[in-house]
Wavefront OBJ file of the C-alpha trace (Angstrom):
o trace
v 146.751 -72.294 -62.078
v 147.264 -72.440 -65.883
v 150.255 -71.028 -67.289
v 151.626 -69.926 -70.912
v 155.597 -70.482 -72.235
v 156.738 -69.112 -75.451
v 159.075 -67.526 -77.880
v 158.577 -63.845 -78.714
v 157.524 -65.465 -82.296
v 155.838 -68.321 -81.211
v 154.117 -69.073 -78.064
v 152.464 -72.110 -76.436
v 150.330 -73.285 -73.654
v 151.740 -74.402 -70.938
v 148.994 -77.076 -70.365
v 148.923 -78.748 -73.742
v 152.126 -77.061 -75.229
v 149.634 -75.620 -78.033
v 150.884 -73.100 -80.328
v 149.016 -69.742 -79.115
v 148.724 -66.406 -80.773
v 149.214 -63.029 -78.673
v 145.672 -62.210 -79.076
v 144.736 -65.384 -77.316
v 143.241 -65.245 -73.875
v 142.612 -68.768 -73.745
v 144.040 -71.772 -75.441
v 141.884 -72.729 -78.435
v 143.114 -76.551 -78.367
v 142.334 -77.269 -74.795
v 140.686 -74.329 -73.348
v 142.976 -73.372 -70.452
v 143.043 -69.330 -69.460
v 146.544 -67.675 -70.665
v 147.737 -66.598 -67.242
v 151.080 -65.163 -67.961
v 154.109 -64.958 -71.202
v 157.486 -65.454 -70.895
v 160.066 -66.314 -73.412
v 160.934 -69.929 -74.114
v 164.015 -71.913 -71.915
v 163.733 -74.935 -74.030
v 162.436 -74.649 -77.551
v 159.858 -77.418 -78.418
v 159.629 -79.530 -82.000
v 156.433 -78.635 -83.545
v 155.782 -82.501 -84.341
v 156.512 -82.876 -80.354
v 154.093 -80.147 -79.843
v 151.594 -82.017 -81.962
v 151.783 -85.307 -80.133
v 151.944 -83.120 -76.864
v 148.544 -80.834 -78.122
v 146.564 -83.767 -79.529
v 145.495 -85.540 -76.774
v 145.038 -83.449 -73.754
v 142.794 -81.118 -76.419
v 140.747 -84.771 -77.131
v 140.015 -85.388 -73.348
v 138.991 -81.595 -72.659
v 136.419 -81.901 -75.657
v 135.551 -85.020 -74.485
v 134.722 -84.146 -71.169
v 132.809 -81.363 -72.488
v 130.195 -82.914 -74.704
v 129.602 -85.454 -72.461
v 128.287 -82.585 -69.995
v 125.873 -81.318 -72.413
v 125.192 -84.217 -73.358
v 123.719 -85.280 -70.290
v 121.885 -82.112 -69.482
v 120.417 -82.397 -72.960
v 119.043 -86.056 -71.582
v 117.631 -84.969 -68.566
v 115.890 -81.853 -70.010
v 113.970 -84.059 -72.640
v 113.378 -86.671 -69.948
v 111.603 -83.968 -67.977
v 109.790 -83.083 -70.364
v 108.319 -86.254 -71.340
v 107.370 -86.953 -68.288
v 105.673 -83.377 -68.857
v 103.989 -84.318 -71.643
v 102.798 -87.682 -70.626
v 101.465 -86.268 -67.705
v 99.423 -83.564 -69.573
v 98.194 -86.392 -71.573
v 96.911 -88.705 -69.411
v 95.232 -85.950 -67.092
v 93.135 -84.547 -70.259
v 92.214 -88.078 -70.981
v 90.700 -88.577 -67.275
v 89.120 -85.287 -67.603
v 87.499 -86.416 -70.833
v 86.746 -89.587 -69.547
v 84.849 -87.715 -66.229
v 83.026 -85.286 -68.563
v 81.927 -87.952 -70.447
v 80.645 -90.126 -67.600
v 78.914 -87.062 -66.505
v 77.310 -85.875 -70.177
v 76.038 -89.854 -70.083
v 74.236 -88.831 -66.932
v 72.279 -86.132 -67.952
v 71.232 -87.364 -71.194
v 69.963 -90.221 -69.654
v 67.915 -87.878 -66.850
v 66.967 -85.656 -69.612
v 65.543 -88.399 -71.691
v 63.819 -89.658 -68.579
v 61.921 -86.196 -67.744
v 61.276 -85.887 -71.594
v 59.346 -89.081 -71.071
v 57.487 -88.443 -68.520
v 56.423 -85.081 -69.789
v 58.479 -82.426 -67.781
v 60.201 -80.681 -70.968
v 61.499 -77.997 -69.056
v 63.492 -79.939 -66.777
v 64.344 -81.934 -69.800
v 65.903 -79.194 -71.604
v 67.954 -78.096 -68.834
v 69.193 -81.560 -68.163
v 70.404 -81.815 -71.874
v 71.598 -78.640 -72.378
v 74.342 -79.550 -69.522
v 74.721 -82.909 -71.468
v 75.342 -81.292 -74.886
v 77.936 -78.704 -73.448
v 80.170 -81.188 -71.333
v 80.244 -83.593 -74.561
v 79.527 -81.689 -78.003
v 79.940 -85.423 -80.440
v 77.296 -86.798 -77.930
v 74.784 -86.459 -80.949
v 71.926 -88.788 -79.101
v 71.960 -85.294 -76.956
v 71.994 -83.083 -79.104
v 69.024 -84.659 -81.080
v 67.022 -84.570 -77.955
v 67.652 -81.416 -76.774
v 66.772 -79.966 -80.053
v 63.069 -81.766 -79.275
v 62.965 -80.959 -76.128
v 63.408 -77.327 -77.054
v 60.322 -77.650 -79.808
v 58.302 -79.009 -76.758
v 59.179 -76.103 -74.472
v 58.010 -73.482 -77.439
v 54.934 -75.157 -78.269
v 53.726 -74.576 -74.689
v 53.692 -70.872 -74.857
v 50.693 -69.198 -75.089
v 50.019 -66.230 -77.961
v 49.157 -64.053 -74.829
v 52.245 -65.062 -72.887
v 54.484 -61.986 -71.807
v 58.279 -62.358 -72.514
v 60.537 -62.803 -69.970
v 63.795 -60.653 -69.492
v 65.545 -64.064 -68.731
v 65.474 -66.863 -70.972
v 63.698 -70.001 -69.778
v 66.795 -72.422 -70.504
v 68.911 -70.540 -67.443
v 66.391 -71.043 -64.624
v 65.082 -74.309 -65.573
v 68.942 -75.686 -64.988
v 68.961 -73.880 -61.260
v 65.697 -75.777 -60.949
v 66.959 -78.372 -62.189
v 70.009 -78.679 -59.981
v 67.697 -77.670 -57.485
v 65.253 -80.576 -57.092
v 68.956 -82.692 -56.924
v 70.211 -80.480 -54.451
v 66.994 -81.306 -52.392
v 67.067 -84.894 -52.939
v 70.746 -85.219 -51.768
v 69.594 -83.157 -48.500
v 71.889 -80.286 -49.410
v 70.147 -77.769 -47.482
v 73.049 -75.020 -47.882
v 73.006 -75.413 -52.031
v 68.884 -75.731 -51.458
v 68.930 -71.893 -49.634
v 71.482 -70.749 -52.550
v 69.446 -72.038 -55.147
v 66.111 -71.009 -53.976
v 67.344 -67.888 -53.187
v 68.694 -67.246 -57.118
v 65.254 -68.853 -58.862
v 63.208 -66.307 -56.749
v 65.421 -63.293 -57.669
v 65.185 -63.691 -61.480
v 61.568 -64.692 -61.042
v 59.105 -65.027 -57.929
v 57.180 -66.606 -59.196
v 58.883 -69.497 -61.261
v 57.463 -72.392 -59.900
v 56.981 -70.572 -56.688
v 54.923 -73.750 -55.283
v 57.789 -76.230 -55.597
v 60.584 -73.646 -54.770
v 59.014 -72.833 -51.563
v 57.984 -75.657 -51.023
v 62.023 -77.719 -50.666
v 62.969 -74.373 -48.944
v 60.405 -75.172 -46.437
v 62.179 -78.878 -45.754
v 65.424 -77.157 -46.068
v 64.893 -75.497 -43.094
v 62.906 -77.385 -41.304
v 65.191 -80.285 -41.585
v 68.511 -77.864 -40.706
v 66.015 -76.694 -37.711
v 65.922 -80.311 -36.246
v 69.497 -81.307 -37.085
v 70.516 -77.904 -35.173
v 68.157 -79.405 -32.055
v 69.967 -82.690 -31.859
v 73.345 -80.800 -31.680
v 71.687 -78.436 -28.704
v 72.453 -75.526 -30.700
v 68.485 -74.435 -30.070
v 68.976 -70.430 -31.064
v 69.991 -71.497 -34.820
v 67.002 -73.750 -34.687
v 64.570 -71.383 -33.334
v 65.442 -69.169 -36.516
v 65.291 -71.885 -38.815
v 61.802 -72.956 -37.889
v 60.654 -69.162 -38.064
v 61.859 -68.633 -41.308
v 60.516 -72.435 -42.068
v 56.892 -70.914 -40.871
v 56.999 -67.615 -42.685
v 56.658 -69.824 -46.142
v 53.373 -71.725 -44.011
v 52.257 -69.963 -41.216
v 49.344 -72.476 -40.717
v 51.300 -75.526 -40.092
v 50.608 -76.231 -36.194
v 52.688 -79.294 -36.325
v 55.820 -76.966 -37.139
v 54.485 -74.053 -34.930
v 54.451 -76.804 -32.108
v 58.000 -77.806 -32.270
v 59.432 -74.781 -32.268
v 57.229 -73.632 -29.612
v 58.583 -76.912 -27.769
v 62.253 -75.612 -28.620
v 61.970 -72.207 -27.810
v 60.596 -72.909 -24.719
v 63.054 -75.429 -23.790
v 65.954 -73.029 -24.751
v 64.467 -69.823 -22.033
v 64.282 -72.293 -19.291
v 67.646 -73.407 -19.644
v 68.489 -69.601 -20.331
v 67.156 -68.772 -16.902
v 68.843 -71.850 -15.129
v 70.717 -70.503 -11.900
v 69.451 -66.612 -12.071
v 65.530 -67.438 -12.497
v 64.354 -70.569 -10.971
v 60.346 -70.456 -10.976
v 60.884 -68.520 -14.149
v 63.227 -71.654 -15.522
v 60.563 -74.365 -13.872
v 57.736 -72.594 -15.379
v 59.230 -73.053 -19.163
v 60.460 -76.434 -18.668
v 57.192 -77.326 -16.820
v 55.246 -76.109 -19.698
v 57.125 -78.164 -22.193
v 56.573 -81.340 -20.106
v 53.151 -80.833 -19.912
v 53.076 -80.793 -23.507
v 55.289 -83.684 -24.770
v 56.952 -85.195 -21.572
v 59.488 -87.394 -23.835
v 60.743 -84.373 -25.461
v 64.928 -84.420 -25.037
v 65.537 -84.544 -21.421
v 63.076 -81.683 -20.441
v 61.695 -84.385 -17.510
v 65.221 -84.382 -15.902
v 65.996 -80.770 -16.350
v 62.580 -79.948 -14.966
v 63.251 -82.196 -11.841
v 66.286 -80.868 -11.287
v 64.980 -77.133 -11.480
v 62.543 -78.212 -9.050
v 64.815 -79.396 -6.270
v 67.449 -76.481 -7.024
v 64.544 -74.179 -6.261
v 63.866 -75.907 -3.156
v 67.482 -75.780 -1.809
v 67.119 -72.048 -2.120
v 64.350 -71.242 -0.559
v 65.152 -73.837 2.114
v 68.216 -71.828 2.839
v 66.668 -68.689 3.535
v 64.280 -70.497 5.881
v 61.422 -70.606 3.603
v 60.517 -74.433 4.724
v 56.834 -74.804 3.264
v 57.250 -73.251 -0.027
v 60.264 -75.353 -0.661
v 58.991 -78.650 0.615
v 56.218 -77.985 -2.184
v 59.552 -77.635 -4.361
v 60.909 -80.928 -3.276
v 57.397 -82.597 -3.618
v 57.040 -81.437 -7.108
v 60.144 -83.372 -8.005
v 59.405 -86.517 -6.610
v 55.902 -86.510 -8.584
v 58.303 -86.323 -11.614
v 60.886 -88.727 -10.892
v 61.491 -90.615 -7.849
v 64.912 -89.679 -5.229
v 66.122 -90.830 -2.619
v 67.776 -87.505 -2.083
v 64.994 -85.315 -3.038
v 62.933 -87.578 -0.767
v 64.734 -86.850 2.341
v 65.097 -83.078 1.528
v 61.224 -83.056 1.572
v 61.159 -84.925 4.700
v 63.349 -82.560 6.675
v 61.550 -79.637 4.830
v 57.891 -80.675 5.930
v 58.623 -81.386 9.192
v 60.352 -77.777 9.444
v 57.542 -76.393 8.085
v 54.971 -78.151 10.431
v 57.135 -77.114 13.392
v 56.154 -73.282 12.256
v 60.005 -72.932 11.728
v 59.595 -70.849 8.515
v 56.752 -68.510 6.875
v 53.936 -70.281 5.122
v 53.481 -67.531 2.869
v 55.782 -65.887 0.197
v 56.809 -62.977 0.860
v 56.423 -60.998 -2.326
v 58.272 -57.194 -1.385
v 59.711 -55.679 1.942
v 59.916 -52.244 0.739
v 56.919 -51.744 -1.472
v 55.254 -48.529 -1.822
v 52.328 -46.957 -0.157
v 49.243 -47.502 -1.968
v 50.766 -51.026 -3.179
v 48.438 -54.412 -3.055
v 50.512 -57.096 -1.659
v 49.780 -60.564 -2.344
v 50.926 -63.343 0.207
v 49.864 -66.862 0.675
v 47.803 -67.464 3.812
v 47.399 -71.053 4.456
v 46.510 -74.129 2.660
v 43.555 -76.677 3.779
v 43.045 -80.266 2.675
v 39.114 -80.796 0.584
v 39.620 -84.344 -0.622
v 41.504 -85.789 -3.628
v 40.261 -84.649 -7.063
v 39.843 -80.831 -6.539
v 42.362 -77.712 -6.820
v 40.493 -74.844 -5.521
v 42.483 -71.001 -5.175
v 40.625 -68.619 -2.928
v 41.126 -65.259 -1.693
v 40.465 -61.795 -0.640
v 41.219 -58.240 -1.293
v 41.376 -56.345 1.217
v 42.324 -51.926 2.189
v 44.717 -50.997 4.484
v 42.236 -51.495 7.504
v 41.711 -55.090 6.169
v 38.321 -54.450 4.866
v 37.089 -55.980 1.719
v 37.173 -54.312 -0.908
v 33.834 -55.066 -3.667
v 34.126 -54.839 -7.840
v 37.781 -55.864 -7.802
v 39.142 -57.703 -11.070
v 41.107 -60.447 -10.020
v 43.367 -62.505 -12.751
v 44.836 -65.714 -12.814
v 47.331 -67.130 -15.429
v 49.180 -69.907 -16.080
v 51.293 -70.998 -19.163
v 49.371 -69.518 -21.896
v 45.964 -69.729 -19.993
v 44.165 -66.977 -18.107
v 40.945 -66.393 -16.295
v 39.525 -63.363 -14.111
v 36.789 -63.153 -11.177
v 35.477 -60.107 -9.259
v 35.466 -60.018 -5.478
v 32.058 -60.089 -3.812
v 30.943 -57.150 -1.355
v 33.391 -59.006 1.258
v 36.281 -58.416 -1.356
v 36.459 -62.292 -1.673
v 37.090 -64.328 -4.831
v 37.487 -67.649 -5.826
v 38.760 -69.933 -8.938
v 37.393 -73.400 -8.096
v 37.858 -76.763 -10.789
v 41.658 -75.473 -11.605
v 42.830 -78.927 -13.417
v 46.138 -78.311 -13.902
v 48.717 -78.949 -10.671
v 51.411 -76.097 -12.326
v 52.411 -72.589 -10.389
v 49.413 -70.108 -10.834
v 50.198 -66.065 -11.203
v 47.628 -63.775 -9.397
v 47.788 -60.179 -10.370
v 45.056 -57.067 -10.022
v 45.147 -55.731 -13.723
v 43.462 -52.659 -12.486
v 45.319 -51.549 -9.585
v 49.053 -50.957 -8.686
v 49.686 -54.441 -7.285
v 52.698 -56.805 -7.062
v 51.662 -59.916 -8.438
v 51.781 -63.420 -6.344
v 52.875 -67.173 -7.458
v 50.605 -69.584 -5.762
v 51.202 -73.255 -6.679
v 48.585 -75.494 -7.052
v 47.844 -78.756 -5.447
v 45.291 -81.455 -6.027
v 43.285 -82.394 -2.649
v 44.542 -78.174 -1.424
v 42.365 -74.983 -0.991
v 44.999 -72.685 -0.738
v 43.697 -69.023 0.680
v 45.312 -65.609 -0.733
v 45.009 -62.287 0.337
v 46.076 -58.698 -1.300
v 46.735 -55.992 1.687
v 46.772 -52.438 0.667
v 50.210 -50.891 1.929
v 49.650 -47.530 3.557
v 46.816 -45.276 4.051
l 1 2 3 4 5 6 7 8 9 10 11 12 13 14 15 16 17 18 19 20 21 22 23 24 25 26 27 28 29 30 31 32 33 34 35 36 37 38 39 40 41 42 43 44 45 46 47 48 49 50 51 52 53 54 55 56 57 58 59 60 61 62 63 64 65 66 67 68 69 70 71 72 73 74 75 76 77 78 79 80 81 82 83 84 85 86 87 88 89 90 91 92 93 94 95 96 97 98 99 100 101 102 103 104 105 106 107 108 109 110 111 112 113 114 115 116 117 118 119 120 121 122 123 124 125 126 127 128 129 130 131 132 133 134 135 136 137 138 139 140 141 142 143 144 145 146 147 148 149 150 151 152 153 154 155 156 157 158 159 160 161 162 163 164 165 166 167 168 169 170 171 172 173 174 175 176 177 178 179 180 181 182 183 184 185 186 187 188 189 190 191 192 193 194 195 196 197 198 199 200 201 202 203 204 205 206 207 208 209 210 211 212 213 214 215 216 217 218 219 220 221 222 223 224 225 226 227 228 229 230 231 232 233 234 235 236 237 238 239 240 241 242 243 244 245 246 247 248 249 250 251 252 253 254 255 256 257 258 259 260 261 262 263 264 265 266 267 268 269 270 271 272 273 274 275 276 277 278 279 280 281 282 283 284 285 286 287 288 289 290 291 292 293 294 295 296 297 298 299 300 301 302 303 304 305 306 307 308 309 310 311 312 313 314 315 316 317 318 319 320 321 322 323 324 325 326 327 328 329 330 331 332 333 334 335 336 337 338 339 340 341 342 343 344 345 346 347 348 349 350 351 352 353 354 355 356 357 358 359 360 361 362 363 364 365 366 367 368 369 370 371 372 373 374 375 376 377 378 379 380 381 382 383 384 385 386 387 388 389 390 391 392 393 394 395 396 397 398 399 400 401 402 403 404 405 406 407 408 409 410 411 412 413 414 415 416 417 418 419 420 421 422 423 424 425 426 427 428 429 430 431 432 433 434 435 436 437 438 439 440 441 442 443 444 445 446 447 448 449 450 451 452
């Protein structure tokens, strides 16, 4: 705490002994507040005040400007560092725009060369704006422009959009493309065709079309088969004729409803998967996932007693891939069924109603190795034949139809295919029945009108 002694004529700090007026609220000589006056005990020499004022004042003012001082240091320090910051980034940013105004001159000079003036132009347009002194540029664009007006026709219509802006998104396109950018590819394609359809419509559609076929097969690798069922649609909007394309994604859509069916649909689930093995076996792991469907199938209906449909389950399998486990389930399965343990046929609907045909597999009979022959009868409520009834058979995306005889009999003889075959009356109310068949089998069918 600073205090103040004086005279009532003369007063002085009580710090540095400084001579102080009464309108001083702080001593000018060394800067200490003037806390309180009283009158002076022991008058002081002004030359001893002098030698008392002098020096405490120095080291006050001393202290002082050695403060600012410093701050003043570190302020200009900061901003030097500031400034040579700011410097050196604008020179790597010069230095990058540079590098890249080298790079399209020297791709717009290559497409003037070969001819494509368009892409030329764009190309060293892009050059000429990232680096204005780049006069080797700027002389070429100016040609490259000439070029691009000399091609117009007298009977050309104008455009609403200048040529310059849509040759650079084609431009950036045909990179975007090359670098398998298949997101900037959509964008791209997507802008060119709403300023003008038909700008190059061939080429635009034509790296959309990769784009997504490319992002379709990517999208099947990661099993993410939904997202590549859409991409190959879209991919076969732009060429509806390509079978190749139509093939694969027929391959993955099928592929992706068999798994969707896994656990709540089994034949429905084999019948997908089988279809896609039967059409490119090596395709992912549909041979697996096929067997496996197979033998899950078999453990269901060989729970509920069914022992000869499922040991045709378990057989199916083992033609696909060979188990020790699936081999002993089959086993145990035909020996069930042989001992007349379960029902031969499949029993299609308990509680249909009257006036329903229902289908159900009568018996199988060995003919030899070679032939597949499905035969049959349809047949009233008395179990009389019934004449002039259309009969249809279907499997995958193959179908064929006979007409019962005036026994109600029909027949379907040279079947090639060893797959699950769907019977069905088109023309009558009629549940429809899976029969599977078998190489070296006849297998008999009948349809029983329920009811009077």
């Amino acid at each position: 705490m600073h205090a103040v002694n004086g005279e009532p004529s003369s007063l002085r700090c009580h710090e540095c002994q400084g001579e102080l007026t009464r309108e001083d609220r702080f001593c000018p000589w060394c800067g200490a507040p003037r806390a309180a006056v009283r009158r002076r005990v022991q008058p002081v020499a002004p030359r001893e005040a002098r030698q008392m004022a002098r020096h405490p004042a120095g080291r006050g003012w001393t202290r002082t400007s050695a403060a600012v001082i410093g701050t003043l240091a570190g302020l200009l320090v900061v901003a030097l560092v500031g400034i040579a910051a700011i410097y050196f980034g604008l020179r790597d940013r010069a230095a990058t725009e540079r590098g890249a105004a080298q790079e399209h001159l020297e791709r717009g000079a290559a497409y003037l060369q070969s001819g494509d003036v368009e892409l030329a132009a764009a190309e060293l347009e892009l050059a000429v704006r990232l680096a204005p002194d780049l006069t080797e540029a700027e002389t070429l664009l100016s040609e490259a422009r000439t070029r691009v007006a000399g091609m117009a026709t007298p009977t050309s219509q104008p455009t609403a959009v200048p040529e310059a802006p849509i040759s650079s998104l084609y431009a950036d396109l045909v990179d975007a493309h090359g670098r398998g950018d298949w997101e900037w590819v959509w964008e791209l394609a997507d802008r060119i065709r709403e300023i003008d359809a038909t700008y190059r419509a061939s080429e635009v559609n034509g790296m959309l079309f990769d784009a997504y076929v490319a992002s379709g097969r990517e999208l099947v690798a990661q099993d993410r088969l939904p997202e590549a069922v859409r991409m190959f649609d879209r991919a076969l909007e732009l060429r509806p004729g390509d079978a190749a394309l139509a093939e694969e994604r027929l391959l993955a859509g099928s592929y992706m409803d068999g798994l969707a069916r896994w656990n709540a649909d089994w034949p429905g689930a084999i019948e997908k998967l089988r279809s896609v093995y039967l059409r490119d076996p090596a395709y992912r792991d549909v041979r697996a996932k096929l067997q496996e469907a197979l033998a899950a199938y078999g453990d269901s209906l060989a729970t509920k007693g069914e022992w000869c449909t499922a040991q045709r389950q378990y057989a199916a399998a083992l033609e696909i891939l060979d188990s020790s486990l699936i081999t002993s389930k089959h086993s145990d399965a035909r020996q069930r069924c042989a001992a007349g343990e379960g029902p031969l046929e499949v029993t299609p609907g308990a509680t249909a109603a009257p006036g329903t045909f229902v289908g159900r597999l009568v018996e199988q009979t060995g003919i030899g190795d070679g032939k597949m022959i499905i035969r049959g009868a349809v047949l009233d409520a008395d179990g009389k034949g019934m004449a002039g009834v259309r009969v249809r058979i279907a499997a995958f995306d193959w179908s064929s139809v006979a007409i019962t005889d005036g026994n109600g009999t029909f027949a379907f003889d040279g079947l090639s295919n060893e797959v699950v075959y769907t019977l069905t009356l088109p023309d009558l109310v009629a549940q429809s029945l899976d029969v599977p068949g078998e190489f070296g089998k006849m297998t008999w069918v009948e349809f029983r009108r329920v009811g009077s």
